[in-house]
C-alpha positions, 0 to 999 in steps of 0.5 A, a space after each residue: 061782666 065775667 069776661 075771659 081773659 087773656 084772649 088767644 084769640 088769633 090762635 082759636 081763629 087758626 083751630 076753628 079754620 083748620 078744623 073746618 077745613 079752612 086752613 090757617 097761618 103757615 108755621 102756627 102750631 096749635 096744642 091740646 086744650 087742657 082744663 075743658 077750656 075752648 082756649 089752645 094751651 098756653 106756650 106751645 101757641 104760636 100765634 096765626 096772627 100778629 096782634 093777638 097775646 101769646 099764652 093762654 088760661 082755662 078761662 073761666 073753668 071751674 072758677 068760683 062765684 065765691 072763693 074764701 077769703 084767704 085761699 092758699 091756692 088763688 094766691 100767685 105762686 109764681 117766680 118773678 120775672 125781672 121788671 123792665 127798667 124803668 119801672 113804675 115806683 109805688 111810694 110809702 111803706 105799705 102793710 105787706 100783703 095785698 088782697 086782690 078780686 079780679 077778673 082773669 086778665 086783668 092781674 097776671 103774675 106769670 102763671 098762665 104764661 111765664 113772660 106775662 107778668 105784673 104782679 112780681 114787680 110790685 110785690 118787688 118795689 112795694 113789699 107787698 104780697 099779692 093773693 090774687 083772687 080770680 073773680 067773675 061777676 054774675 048779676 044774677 048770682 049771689 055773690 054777697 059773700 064774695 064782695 063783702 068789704 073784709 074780703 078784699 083790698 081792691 077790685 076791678 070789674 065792669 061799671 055795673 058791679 062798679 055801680 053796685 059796690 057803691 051804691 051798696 057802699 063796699 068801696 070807699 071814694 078815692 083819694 086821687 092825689 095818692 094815685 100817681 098819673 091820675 090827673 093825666 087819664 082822660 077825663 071821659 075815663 074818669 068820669 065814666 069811673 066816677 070818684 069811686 073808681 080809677 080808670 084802667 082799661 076800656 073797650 067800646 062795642 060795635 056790631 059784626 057781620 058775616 058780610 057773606 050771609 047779610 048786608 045790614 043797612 042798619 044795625 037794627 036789622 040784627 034784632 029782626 034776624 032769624 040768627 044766629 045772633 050772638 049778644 054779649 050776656 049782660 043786662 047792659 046789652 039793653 042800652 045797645 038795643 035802646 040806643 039804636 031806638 034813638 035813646 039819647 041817655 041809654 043808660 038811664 031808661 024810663 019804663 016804657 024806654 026800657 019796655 021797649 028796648 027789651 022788646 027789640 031784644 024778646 023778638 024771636 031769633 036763635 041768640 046765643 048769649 056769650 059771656 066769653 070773646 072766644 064764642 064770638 071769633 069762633 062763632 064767625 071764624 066758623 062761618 055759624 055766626 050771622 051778627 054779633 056784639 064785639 069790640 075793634 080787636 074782636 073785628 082786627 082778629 078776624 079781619 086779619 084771618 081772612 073772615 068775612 066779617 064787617 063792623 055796622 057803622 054807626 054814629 053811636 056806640 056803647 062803651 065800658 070803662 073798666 076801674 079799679 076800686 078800694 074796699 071801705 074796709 081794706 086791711 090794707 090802705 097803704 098798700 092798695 093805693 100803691 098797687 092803683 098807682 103801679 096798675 096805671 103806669 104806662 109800663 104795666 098797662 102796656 103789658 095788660 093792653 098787649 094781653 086783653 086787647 081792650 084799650 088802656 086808660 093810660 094814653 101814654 101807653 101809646 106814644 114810643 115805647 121805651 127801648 127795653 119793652 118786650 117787641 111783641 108786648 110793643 107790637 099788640 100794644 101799638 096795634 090796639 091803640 091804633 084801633 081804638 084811636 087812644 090819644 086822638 079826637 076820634 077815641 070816644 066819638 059818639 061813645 056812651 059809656 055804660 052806668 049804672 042804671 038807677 031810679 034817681 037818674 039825672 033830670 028824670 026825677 026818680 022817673 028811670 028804671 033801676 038796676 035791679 030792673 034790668 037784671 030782672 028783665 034780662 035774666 027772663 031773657 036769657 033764662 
């Protein structure tokens, strides 16, 4: 799911605030958008709020459905910052270069924000250099070109391209031994991740409300509501609407399961579908906003604005496990298994929690920070921890997490509804 990241949030909260008259933290200064982007502009940002990354990207903007596959300009040009010490250590002689397919966020090497950066300390400890491709998966969208196995050495992305790259075979199992820590993630993550995948950050979604306009007593009242309701545009936004029907498997739909879930969602109302966080705070920061599909950081954010915003509570949830993969062609192996090693230490997924706000697969990320860790990277990191409850028995309480949708479907006996299926669906929605 092509989501925007890093989020600067708290920092769009204070500019919608202060446009419509509202006010925002005192001492936040608030610089010109560049690049078309809803996002304020990166180091002049000081935060409204505390929790929310420093910096910011013209996410999304211009991003290519299908970069080549050597481009000079997607690769980190970028001055390394020095790693904190200790650092994570990938081990073995790699083949020195590294092609990388990610979403905006998940691989940042010092070029949205000097002080945000991953990438210099491996290519330091490991040899090997880094051309990052900045990607966003569109499920309606032809992207064959783009995930062809030659195309890159490994790829992060939601479990739906997850599914689809396995179930197509571009990326091979991995080798969990040669994954440093990979035996310490939580084993819901692993699952979820399947043995294509390895964990690297998760989120779970929950329902918003302008708690001024509405006084849900259920979540389903967001379907009958006139609107606006703004829903996460993803064909996996199905398995919220199923859930709340009482599916017990929401990821795995018979026909008539998955008739009746896009029926909740057909029903008429102004919908506003957001593939970017930012639609979503500055649609309740702005007061237009009546229900929304978010996540625990989305609700803080607002929450710690002043907003009027609520969270449904519900027994069940949907979530997401974002992993990393391998392709089954990489040009570089030794390498690949190095940069899935650095990417789930605690150090490097500390920085990445602080920077998108989604939890990490690495708990350890939540237990004391080392003494040389940056105060503000510790702060974010410990507040989304505590949101999401990483380490605690409530972290994946009533959560599913998504899957791929496909025919042959645990004791169903080919009787479920594939992938392919809910894209079709979805794209008559939206379109």
């Amino acid at each position: 799911m092509p989501i925007a990241r890093p989020m600067v949030v708290a920092a769009a909260v204070a500019s919608v605030l202060l446009t419509v008259g509202c006010g925002h933290a005192a001492g936040s200064t608030m610089s010109a958008s560049t690049g078309g982007s809803a996002l304020p502009g990166s180091g002049a940002v000081k935060p409204a709020l505390p929790g929310a990354a420093v910096g910011g990207s013209a996410e999304g903007a211009g991003e290519s459905a299908s970069p080549s596959k050597s481009p000079k300009a997607a690769s980190p040009s970028h001055t390394s910052s020095p790693s904190p010490s200790p650092s994570p250590s990938p081990a073995g002689t790699g083949e020195g270069a590294l092609v990388v397919l990610a979403p905006r966020g998940h691989v940042e090497w010092g070029g949205t924000d000097p002080q945000v950066n991953w990438v210099g300390g491996f290519e330091a400890a490991s040899g090997c250099k880094v051309n990052y491709l900045p990607f966003a998966y569109d499920p309606a969208v032809d992207q064959s070109e783009t995930l062809d196995p030659d195309a890159f050495d490994v790829i992060a992305g939601p479990p739906d391209l997850a599914g689809r790259l396995v179930a197509e075979q571009r990326v091979a199992e991995i080798d969990t031994d040669r994954v440093e820590g990979y035996q310490d993630i939580p084993k819901r993550l692993r699952e979820a991740a399947g043995g294509h995948g390895v964990p690297y950050l998760w989120e779970k979604n929950v329902l918003l409300y302008d708690s001024s306009k509405v006084r849900p007593r259920e979540a389903e009242a967001m379907y009958a509501d006139a609107g606006p309701v703004f829903v996460r545009d993803t064909p996996l936004s199905i398995a919220d609407a199923a859930l709340r029907q009482g599916v017990e498997h929401p990821f795995a739909l018979t026909a008539e399961q998955l008739d009746a879930a896009v029926g909740l969602l057909e029903k008429e109302a102004e919908r506003v579908y957001w593939r970017d966080p930012l639609q979503v705070v500055t649609g309740f920061a702005a007061g237009s906003a009546r229900f929304g599909q978010g996540t625990p950081y989305l609700l803080d954010v607002l929450d710690r604005a002043g907003r009027p915003v609520r969270a449904v509570a519900e027994a069940r949830v949907t979530g997401q496990v974002d992993s990393w993969q391998v392709s089954a062609e990489a040009a570089h192996p030794e390498c690949a298994y190095q940069w899935l090693s650095w990417v789930t230490s605690a150090e490097v997924q500390r920085k990445a929690v602080a920077w998108t706000g989604m939890a990490p697969a690495n708990a350890e990320v939540c237990e004391a920070a080392p003494k040389d860790v940056e105060p503000a990277v510790r702060e974010r990191a410990e507040r989304v921890c505590g949101l999401y409850g990483v380490g605690t028995s409530r972290a994946f309480k009533g959560v599913s997490f998504a899957d791929y949708p496909a025919k042959d479907c645990p004791g169903r006996d080919g009787e479920c509804t594939d992938y392919a299926q809910w894209v079709d669906r979805w794209k008559q929605l939206v379109d």
